[in-house]
C-alpha positions as CSV (number, residue, x, y, z in Angstrom):
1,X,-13.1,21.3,-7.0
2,X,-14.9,19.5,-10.4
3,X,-15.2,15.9,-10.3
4,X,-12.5,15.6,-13.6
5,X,-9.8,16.6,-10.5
6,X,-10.5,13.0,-8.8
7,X,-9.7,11.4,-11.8
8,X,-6.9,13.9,-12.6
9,X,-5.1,13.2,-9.4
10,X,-5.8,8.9,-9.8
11,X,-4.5,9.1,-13.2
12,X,-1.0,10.6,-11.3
13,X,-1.2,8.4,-8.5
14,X,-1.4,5.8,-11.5
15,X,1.3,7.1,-13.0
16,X,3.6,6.8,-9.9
17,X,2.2,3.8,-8.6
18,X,3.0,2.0,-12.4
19,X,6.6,3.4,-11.5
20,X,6.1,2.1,-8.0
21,X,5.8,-1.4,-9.9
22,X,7.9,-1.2,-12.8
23,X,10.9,-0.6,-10.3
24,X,10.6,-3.6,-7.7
25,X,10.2,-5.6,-11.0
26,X,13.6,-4.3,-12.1
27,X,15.6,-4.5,-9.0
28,X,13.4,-7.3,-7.1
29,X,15.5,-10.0,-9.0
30,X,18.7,-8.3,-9.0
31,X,18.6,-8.1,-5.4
32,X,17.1,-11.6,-4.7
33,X,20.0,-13.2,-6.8
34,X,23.1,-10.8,-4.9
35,X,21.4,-10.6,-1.6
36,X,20.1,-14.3,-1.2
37,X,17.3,-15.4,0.7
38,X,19.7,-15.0,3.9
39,X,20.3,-11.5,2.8
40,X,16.7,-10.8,2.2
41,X,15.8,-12.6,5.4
42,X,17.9,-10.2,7.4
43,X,16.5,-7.0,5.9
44,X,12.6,-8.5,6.0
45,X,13.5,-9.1,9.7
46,X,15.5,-5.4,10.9
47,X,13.0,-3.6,9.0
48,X,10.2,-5.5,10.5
49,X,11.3,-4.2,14.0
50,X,12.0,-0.8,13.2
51,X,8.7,-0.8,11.3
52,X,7.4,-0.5,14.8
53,X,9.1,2.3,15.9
54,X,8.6,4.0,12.4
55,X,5.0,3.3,13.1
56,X,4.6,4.6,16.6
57,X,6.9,7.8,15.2
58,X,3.7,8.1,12.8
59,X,1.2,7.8,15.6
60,X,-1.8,8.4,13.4
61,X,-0.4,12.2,12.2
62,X,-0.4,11.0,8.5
63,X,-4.0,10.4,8.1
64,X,-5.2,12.9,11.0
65,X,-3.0,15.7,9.0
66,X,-4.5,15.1,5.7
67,X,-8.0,15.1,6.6
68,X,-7.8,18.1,8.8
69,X,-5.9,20.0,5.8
70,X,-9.1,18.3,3.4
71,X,-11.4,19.8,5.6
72,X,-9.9,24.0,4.9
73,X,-8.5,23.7,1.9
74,X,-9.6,26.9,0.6
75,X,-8.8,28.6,3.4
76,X,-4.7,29.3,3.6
77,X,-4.7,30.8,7.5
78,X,-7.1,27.6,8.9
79,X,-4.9,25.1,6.8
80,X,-1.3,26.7,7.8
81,X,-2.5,26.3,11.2
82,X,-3.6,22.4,10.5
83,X,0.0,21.9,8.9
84,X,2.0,23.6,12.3
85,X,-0.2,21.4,14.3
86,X,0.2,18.2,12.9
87,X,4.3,19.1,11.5
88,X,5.1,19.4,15.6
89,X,3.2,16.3,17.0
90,X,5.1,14.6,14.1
91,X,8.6,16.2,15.2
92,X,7.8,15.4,19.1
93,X,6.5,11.9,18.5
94,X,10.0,11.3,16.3
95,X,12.3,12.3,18.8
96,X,10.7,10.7,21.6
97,X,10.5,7.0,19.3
98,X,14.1,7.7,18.5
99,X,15.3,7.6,21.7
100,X,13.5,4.7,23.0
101,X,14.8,3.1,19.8
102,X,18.3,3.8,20.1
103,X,17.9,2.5,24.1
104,X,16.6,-0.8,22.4
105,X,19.1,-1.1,19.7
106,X,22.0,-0.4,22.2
107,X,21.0,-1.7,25.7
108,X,19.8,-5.1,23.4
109,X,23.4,-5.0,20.9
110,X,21.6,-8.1,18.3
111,X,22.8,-9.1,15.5
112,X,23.7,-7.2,12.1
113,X,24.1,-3.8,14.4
114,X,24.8,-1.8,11.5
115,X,21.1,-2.8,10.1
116,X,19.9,-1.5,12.9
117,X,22.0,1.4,13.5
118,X,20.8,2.6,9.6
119,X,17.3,2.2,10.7
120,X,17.2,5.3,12.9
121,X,17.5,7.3,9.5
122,X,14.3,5.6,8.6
123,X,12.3,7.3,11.7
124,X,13.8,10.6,11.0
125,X,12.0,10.4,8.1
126,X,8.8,10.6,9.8
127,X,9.5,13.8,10.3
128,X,11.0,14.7,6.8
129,X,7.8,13.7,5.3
130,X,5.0,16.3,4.4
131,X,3.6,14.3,1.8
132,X,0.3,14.6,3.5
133,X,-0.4,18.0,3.5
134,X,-0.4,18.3,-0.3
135,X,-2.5,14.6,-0.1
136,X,-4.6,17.0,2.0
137,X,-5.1,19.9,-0.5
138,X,-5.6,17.0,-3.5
139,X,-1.9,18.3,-5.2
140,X,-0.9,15.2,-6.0
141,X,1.4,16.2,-9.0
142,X,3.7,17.4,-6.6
143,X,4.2,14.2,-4.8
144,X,4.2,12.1,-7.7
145,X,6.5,14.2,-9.6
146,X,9.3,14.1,-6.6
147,X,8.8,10.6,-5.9
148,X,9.1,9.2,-9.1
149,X,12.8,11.2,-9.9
150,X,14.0,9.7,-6.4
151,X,12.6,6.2,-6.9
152,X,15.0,7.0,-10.4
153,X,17.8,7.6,-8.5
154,X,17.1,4.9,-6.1
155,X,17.0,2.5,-8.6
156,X,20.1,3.5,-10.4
157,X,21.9,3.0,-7.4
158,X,20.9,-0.3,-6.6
159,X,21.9,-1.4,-10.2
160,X,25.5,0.4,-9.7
161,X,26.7,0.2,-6.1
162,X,24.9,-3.7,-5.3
163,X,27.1,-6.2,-6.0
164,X,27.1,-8.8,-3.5
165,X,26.0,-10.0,-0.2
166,X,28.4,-7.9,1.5
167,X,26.3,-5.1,0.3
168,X,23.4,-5.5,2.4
169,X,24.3,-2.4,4.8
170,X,25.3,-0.4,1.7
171,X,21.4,-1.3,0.3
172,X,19.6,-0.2,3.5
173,X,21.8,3.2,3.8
174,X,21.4,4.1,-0.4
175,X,17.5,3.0,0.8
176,X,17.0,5.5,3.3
177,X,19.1,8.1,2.3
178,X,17.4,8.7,-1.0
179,X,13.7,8.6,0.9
180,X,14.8,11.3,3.1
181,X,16.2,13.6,0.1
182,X,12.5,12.9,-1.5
183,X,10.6,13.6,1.4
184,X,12.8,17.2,2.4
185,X,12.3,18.1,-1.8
186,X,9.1,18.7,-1.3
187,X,9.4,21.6,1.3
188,X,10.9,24.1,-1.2
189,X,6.5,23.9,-2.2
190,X,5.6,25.1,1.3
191,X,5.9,28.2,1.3
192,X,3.2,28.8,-1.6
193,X,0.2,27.3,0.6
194,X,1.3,28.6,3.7
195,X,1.3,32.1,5.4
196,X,2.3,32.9,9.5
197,X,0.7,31.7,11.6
198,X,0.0,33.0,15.5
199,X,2.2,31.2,18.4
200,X,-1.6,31.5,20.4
201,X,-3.5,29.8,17.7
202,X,-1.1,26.9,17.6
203,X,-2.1,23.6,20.1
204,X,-0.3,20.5,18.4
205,X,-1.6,18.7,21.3
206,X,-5.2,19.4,21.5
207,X,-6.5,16.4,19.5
208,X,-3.7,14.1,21.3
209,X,-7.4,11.5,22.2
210,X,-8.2,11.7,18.2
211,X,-4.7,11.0,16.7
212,X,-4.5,8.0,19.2
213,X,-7.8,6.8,17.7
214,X,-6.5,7.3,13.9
215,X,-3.1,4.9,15.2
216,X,-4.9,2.0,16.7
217,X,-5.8,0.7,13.6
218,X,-3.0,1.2,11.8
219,X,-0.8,-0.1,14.6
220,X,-3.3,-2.7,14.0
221,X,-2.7,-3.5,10.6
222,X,0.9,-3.2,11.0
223,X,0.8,-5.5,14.0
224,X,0.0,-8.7,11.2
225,X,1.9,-7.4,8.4
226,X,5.3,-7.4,10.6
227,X,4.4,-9.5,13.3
228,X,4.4,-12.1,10.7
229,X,8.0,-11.7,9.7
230,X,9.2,-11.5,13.3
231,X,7.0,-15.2,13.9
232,X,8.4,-16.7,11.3
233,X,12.0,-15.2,12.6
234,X,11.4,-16.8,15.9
235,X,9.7,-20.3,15.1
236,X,12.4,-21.1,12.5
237,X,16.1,-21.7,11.7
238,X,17.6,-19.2,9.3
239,X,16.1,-16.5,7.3
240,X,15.2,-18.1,4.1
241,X,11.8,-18.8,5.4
242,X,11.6,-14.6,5.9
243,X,12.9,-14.3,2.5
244,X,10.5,-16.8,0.9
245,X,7.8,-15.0,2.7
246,X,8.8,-11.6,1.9
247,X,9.6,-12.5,-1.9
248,X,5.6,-13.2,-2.5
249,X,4.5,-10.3,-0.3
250,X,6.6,-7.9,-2.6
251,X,4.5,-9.7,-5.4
252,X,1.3,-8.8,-3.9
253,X,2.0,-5.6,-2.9
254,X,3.2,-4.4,-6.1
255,X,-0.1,-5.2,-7.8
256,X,-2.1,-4.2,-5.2
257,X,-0.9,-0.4,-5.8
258,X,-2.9,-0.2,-8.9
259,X,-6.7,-0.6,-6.5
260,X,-5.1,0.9,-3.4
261,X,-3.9,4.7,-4.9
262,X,-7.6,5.3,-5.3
263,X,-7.9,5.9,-1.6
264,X,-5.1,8.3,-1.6
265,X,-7.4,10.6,-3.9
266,X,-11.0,9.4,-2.4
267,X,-10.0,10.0,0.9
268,X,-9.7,13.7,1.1
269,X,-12.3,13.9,-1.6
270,X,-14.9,11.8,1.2
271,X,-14.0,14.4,3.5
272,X,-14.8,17.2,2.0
273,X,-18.1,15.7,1.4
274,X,-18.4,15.0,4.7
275,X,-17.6,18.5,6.0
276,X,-20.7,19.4,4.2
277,X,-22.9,17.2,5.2
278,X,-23.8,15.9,1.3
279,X,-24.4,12.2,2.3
280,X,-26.0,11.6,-1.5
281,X,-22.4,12.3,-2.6
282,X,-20.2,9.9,-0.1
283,X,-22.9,7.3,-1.0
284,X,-22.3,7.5,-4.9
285,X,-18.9,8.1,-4.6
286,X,-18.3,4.6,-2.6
287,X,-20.4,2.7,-4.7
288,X,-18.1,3.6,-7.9
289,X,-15.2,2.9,-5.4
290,X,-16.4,-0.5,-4.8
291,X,-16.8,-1.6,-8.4
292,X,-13.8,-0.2,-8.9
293,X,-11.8,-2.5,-6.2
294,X,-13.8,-5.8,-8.0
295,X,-12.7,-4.5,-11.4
296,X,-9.2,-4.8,-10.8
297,X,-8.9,-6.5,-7.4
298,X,-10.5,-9.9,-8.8
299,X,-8.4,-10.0,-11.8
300,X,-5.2,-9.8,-10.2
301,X,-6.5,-11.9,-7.5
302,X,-7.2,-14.9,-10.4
303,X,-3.9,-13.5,-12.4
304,X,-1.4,-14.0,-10.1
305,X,-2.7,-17.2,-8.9
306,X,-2.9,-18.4,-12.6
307,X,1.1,-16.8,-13.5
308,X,2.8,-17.9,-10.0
309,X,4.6,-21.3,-11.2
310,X,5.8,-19.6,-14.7
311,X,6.9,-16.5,-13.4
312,X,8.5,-17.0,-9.9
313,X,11.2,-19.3,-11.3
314,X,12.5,-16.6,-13.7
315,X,12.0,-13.4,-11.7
316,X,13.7,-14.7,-8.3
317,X,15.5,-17.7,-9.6
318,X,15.2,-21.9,-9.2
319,X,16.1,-21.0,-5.5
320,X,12.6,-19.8,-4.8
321,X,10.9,-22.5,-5.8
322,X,8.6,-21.9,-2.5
323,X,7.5,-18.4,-3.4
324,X,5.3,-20.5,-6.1
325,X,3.0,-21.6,-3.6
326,X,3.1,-18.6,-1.2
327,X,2.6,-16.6,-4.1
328,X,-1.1,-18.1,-4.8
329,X,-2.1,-18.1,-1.0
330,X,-1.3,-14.6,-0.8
331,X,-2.9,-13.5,-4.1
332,X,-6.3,-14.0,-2.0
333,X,-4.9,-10.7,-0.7
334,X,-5.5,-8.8,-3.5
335,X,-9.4,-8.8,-3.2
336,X,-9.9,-8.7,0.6
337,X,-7.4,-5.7,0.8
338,X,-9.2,-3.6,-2.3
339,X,-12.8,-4.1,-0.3
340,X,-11.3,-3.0,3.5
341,X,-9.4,-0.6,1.9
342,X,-12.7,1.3,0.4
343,X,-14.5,0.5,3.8
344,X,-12.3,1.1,6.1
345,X,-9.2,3.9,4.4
346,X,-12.2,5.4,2.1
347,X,-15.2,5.5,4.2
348,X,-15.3,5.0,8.0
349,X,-11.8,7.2,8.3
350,X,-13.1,10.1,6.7
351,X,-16.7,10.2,8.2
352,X,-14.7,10.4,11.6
353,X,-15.7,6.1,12.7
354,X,-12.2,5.9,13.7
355,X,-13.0,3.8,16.4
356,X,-15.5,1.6,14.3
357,X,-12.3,0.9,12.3
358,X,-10.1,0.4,14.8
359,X,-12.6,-2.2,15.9
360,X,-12.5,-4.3,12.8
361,X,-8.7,-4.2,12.4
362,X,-8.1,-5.1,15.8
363,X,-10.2,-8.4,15.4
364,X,-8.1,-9.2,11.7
365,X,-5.0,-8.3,14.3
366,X,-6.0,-11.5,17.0
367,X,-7.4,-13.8,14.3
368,X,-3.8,-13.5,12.6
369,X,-1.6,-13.8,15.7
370,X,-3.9,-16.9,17.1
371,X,-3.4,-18.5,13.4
372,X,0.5,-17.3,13.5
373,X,1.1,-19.3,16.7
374,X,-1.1,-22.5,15.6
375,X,0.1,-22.6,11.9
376,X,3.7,-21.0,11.9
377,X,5.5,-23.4,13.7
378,X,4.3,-26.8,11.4
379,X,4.0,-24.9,7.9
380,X,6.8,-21.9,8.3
381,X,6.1,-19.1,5.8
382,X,3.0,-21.3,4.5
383,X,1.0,-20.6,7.6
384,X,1.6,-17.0,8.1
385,X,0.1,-16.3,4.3
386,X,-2.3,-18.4,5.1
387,X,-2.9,-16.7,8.6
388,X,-2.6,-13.1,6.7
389,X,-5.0,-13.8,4.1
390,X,-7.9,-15.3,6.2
391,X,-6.9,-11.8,8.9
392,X,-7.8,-9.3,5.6
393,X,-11.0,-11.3,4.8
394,X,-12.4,-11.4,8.1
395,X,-11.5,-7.4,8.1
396,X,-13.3,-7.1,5.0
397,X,-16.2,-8.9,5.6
398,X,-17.0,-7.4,9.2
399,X,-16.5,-3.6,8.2
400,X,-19.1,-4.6,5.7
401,X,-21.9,-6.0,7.9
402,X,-21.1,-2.7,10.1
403,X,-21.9,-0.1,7.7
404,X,-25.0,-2.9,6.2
405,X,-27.4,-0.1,7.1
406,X,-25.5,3.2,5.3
407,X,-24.2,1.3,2.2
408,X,-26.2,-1.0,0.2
409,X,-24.5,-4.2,0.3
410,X,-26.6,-5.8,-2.6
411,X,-25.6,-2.6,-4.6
412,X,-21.8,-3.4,-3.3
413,X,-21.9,-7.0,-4.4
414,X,-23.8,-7.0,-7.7
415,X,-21.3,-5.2,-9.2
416,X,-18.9,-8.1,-8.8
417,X,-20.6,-10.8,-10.2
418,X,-19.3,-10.3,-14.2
419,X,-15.7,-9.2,-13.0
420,X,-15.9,-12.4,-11.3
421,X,-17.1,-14.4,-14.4
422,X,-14.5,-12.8,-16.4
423,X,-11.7,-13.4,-13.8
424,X,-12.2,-16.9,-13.6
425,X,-12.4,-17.3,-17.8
426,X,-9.3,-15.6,-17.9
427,X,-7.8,-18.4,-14.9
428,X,-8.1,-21.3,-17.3
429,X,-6.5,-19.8,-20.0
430,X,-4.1,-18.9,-18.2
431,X,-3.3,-22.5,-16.7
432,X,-4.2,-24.0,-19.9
433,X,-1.1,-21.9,-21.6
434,X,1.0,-23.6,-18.5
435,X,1.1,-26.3,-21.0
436,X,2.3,-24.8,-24.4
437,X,3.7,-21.6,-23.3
438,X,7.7,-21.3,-21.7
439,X,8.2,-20.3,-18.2
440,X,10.2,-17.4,-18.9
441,X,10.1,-13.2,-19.3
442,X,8.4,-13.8,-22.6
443,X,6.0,-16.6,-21.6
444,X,4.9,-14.7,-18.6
445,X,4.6,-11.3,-20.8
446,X,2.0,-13.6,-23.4
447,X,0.1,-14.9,-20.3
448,X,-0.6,-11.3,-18.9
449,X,-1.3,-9.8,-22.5
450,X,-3.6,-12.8,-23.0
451,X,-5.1,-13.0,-20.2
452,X,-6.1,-9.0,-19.8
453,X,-7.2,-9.4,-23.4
454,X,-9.8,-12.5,-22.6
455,X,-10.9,-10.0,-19.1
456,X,-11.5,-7.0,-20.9
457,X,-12.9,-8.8,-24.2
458,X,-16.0,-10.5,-22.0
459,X,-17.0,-7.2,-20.1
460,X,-17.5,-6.1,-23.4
461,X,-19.8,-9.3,-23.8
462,X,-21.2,-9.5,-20.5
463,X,-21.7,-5.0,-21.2
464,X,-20.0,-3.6,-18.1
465,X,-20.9,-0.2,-18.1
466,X,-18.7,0.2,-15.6
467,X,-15.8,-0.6,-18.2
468,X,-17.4,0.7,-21.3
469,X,-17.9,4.0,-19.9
470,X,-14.2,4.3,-18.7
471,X,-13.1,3.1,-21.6
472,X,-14.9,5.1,-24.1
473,X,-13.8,8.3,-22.1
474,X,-10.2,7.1,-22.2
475,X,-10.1,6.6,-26.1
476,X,-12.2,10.0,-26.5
477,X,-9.6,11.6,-24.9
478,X,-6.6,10.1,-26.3
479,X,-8.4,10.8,-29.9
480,X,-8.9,14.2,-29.3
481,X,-4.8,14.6,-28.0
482,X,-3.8,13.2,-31.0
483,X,-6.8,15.2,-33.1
484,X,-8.4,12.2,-34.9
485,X,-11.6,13.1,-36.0
């Protein structure tokens, strides 16, 4: 595969994950005003739980499949054989987290049972999903072609069937009922990379030791992204302080799409590389990758901080005047995540340092919890951003000084230094337009255009090549589809 197939497949993860924003920002408000914060609180809270069962449904199948189907992509017998293997672990590890969860929904009866009863379509989905086979084969046109028509329908039913508080169970069914319709699309595109496969050559089990390895981090990870709303459930009254909370992670995560759906091309592209031995190639490759995540990871790190008290009001309504706050903690989130993501998701997975990673995530895991406990019950949703933010930093910054020896890390940081200058240029305007400019859709719409403007107008100044070079490939390209000469 040519290098222009990387950037092929970002530009349609791009194109997705844009659609992946755009949609929150539609419906996020809607649903905040008709749900509430109670009503938001409850979902943040029954999702959070089942999020563990979902997760241990997973196992580590997701990333394990893709890289074994990245590593024989060109041969259809070897990868048919990857995709059997890793479809039945997925199937067996479902049912068996299905049934412990039904036990724990049932022998437990808690509050807002029908939440919970909804939830078990959510693990079904586990095995539904075969997203990561075509991830593993780099035919990402597929998946985002599918996914964005569902997230379409998803989105019109939220707008049509929603109307109030009562609706909450109606919202979690339409929720999960439209994933599992995407996810079971996409099998009608199996049978064109698959062919049958021998019942002898089949042993879903056999790398039982290395799937464990790929799902201790990312039980990890999950372990302070949930375990936060369930601390926050249990040190305070209600479940505004959940829907507070969740309201600036949504935020954050929406953002953080546009640095993290790299990985989802890089990663398979890494381990090909890997598979044949071209250590020249990883190195390059990550070195782009980094520059990449300071590029847009520090800009939306200082943008969000500098937009949080003119756009929260607005988009969730004068009842969230919290998320104002939790919004600019968080937004330190946005950096720390882009740099562990290209360590940890781009580079130690693929090169088979499972356990390296693991490792790192697993200390971000007990810094978080310790700081949940100390912080959670005197500052409520404060303290677990807080908590959550200084967790990802102290991931990102320890996977760094692990792999000090195979990665340059002056190489890593020098790129930063003008996406830095440029962010911070582009936070005072920002707050100095706090003064003239109204705290509303069009004031907020001035501040991004603005402030993008500013960033992009100094790395020409500061020459990025970085920046320049992307962008004078971009405008090439668009010139020559609309034949200027």
């Amino acid at each position: 595969m040519k290098e222009k197939n990387v950037k092929k497949n970002y530009i349609y993860n791009v194109a997705y994950q844009m659609l992946v924003i755009i949609t929150p920002l539609l419906t996020a408000p809607y649903i905040a005003r008709v749900l509430g914060a109670g009503g938001m609180g409850v979902f943040s809270y029954v999702t959070a739980i089942a999020a563990f069962f979902i997760i241990f449904a997973n196992l580590g199948t997701s990333t394990y499949g893709q890289r074994e189907v990245s590593y024989v992509q060109t041969d259809t017998y070897k990868r048919s054989v990857a995709f059997w293997n890793t479809a039945i672990f997925r199937c067996t590890s479902t049912a068996i987290f299905l049934f412990i969860y039904g036990v724990f929904v049932f022998l437990l009866h808690p509050d807002w049972m029908i939440i919970y009863i909804i939830q078990f379509i959510e693990i079904i989905n586990v095995a539904c999903d075969t997203s990561w086979f075509f991830q593993g084969l780099e035919e990402f046109g597929k998946i985002v072609g599918r996914n964005a028509v569902f997230r379409i329908i998803n989105l019109i039913m939220i707008f049509t069937l929603i109307k109030d508080a009562d609706d909450l169970a109606l919202y979690t069914a339409g929720t999960a009922i439209i994933t599992m319709m995407g996810h079971v699309s996409l099998w009608v595109y199996l049978p064109k990379y698959l062919t049958k496969v021998r019942f002898s050559d089949l042993a879903p089990f056999k790398d039982t030791r290395v799937i464990l390895g790929l799902f201790l981090p990312t039980i990890a990870v999950q372990i302070y992204q949930y375990l936060d709303k369930i601390m926050i459930g249990m040190f305070t009254e209600g479940n505004a302080e959940n829907g507070y909370y969740d309201a600036a992670m949504r935020i954050t995560k929406m953002v953080l799409v546009l640095v993290t759906s790299m990985s989802t091309v890089m990663v398979p592209r890494i381990g090909q590389y890997f598979s044949e031995g071209n250590k020249d190639a990883i190195r390059a490759a990550m070195y782009k990758a980094y520059q990449f995540a300071w590029f847009l990871g520090l800009p939306l790190m200082f943008g969000l901080f500098g937009i949080a008290d003119s756009f929260v009001p607005w988009f969730y309504g004068d009842s969230y005047e919290k998320v104002k706050l939790l919004l600019k903690i968080v937004s330190l989130l946005t950096v720390a995540i882009s740099i562990n993501n290209v360590t940890g998701i781009e580079y130690l997975v693929p090169t088979k340092r499972e356990k390296l990673y693991t490792r790192t995530v697993l200390i971000g895991a007990v810094i978080n919890c310790c700081l949940n406990l100390v912080l959670i019950p005197k500052f409520l949703s404060y303290g677990a951003a807080f908590a959550s933010a200084v967790a990802e930093l102290s991931i990102a910054g320890i996977q760094l000084y692990y792999v000090r020896h195979e990665l340059d890390i002056k190489v890593i940081f020098k790129g930063a230094y003008k996406y830095l200058i440029a962010s911070f240029m582009m936070l005072l305007l920002l707050l100095l337009e706090d003064r003239f400019l109204p705290a509303n859709i069009i004031g907020t719409l001035l501040r991004v255009v603005s402030g993008a403007t500013l960033y992009f107008a100094l790395l020409i100044v500061l020459v990025d090549t970085f920046f320049i070079e992307n962008a004078t490939i971009v405008i090439n390209k668009v010139k020559s589809k609309l034949n200027w000469r």
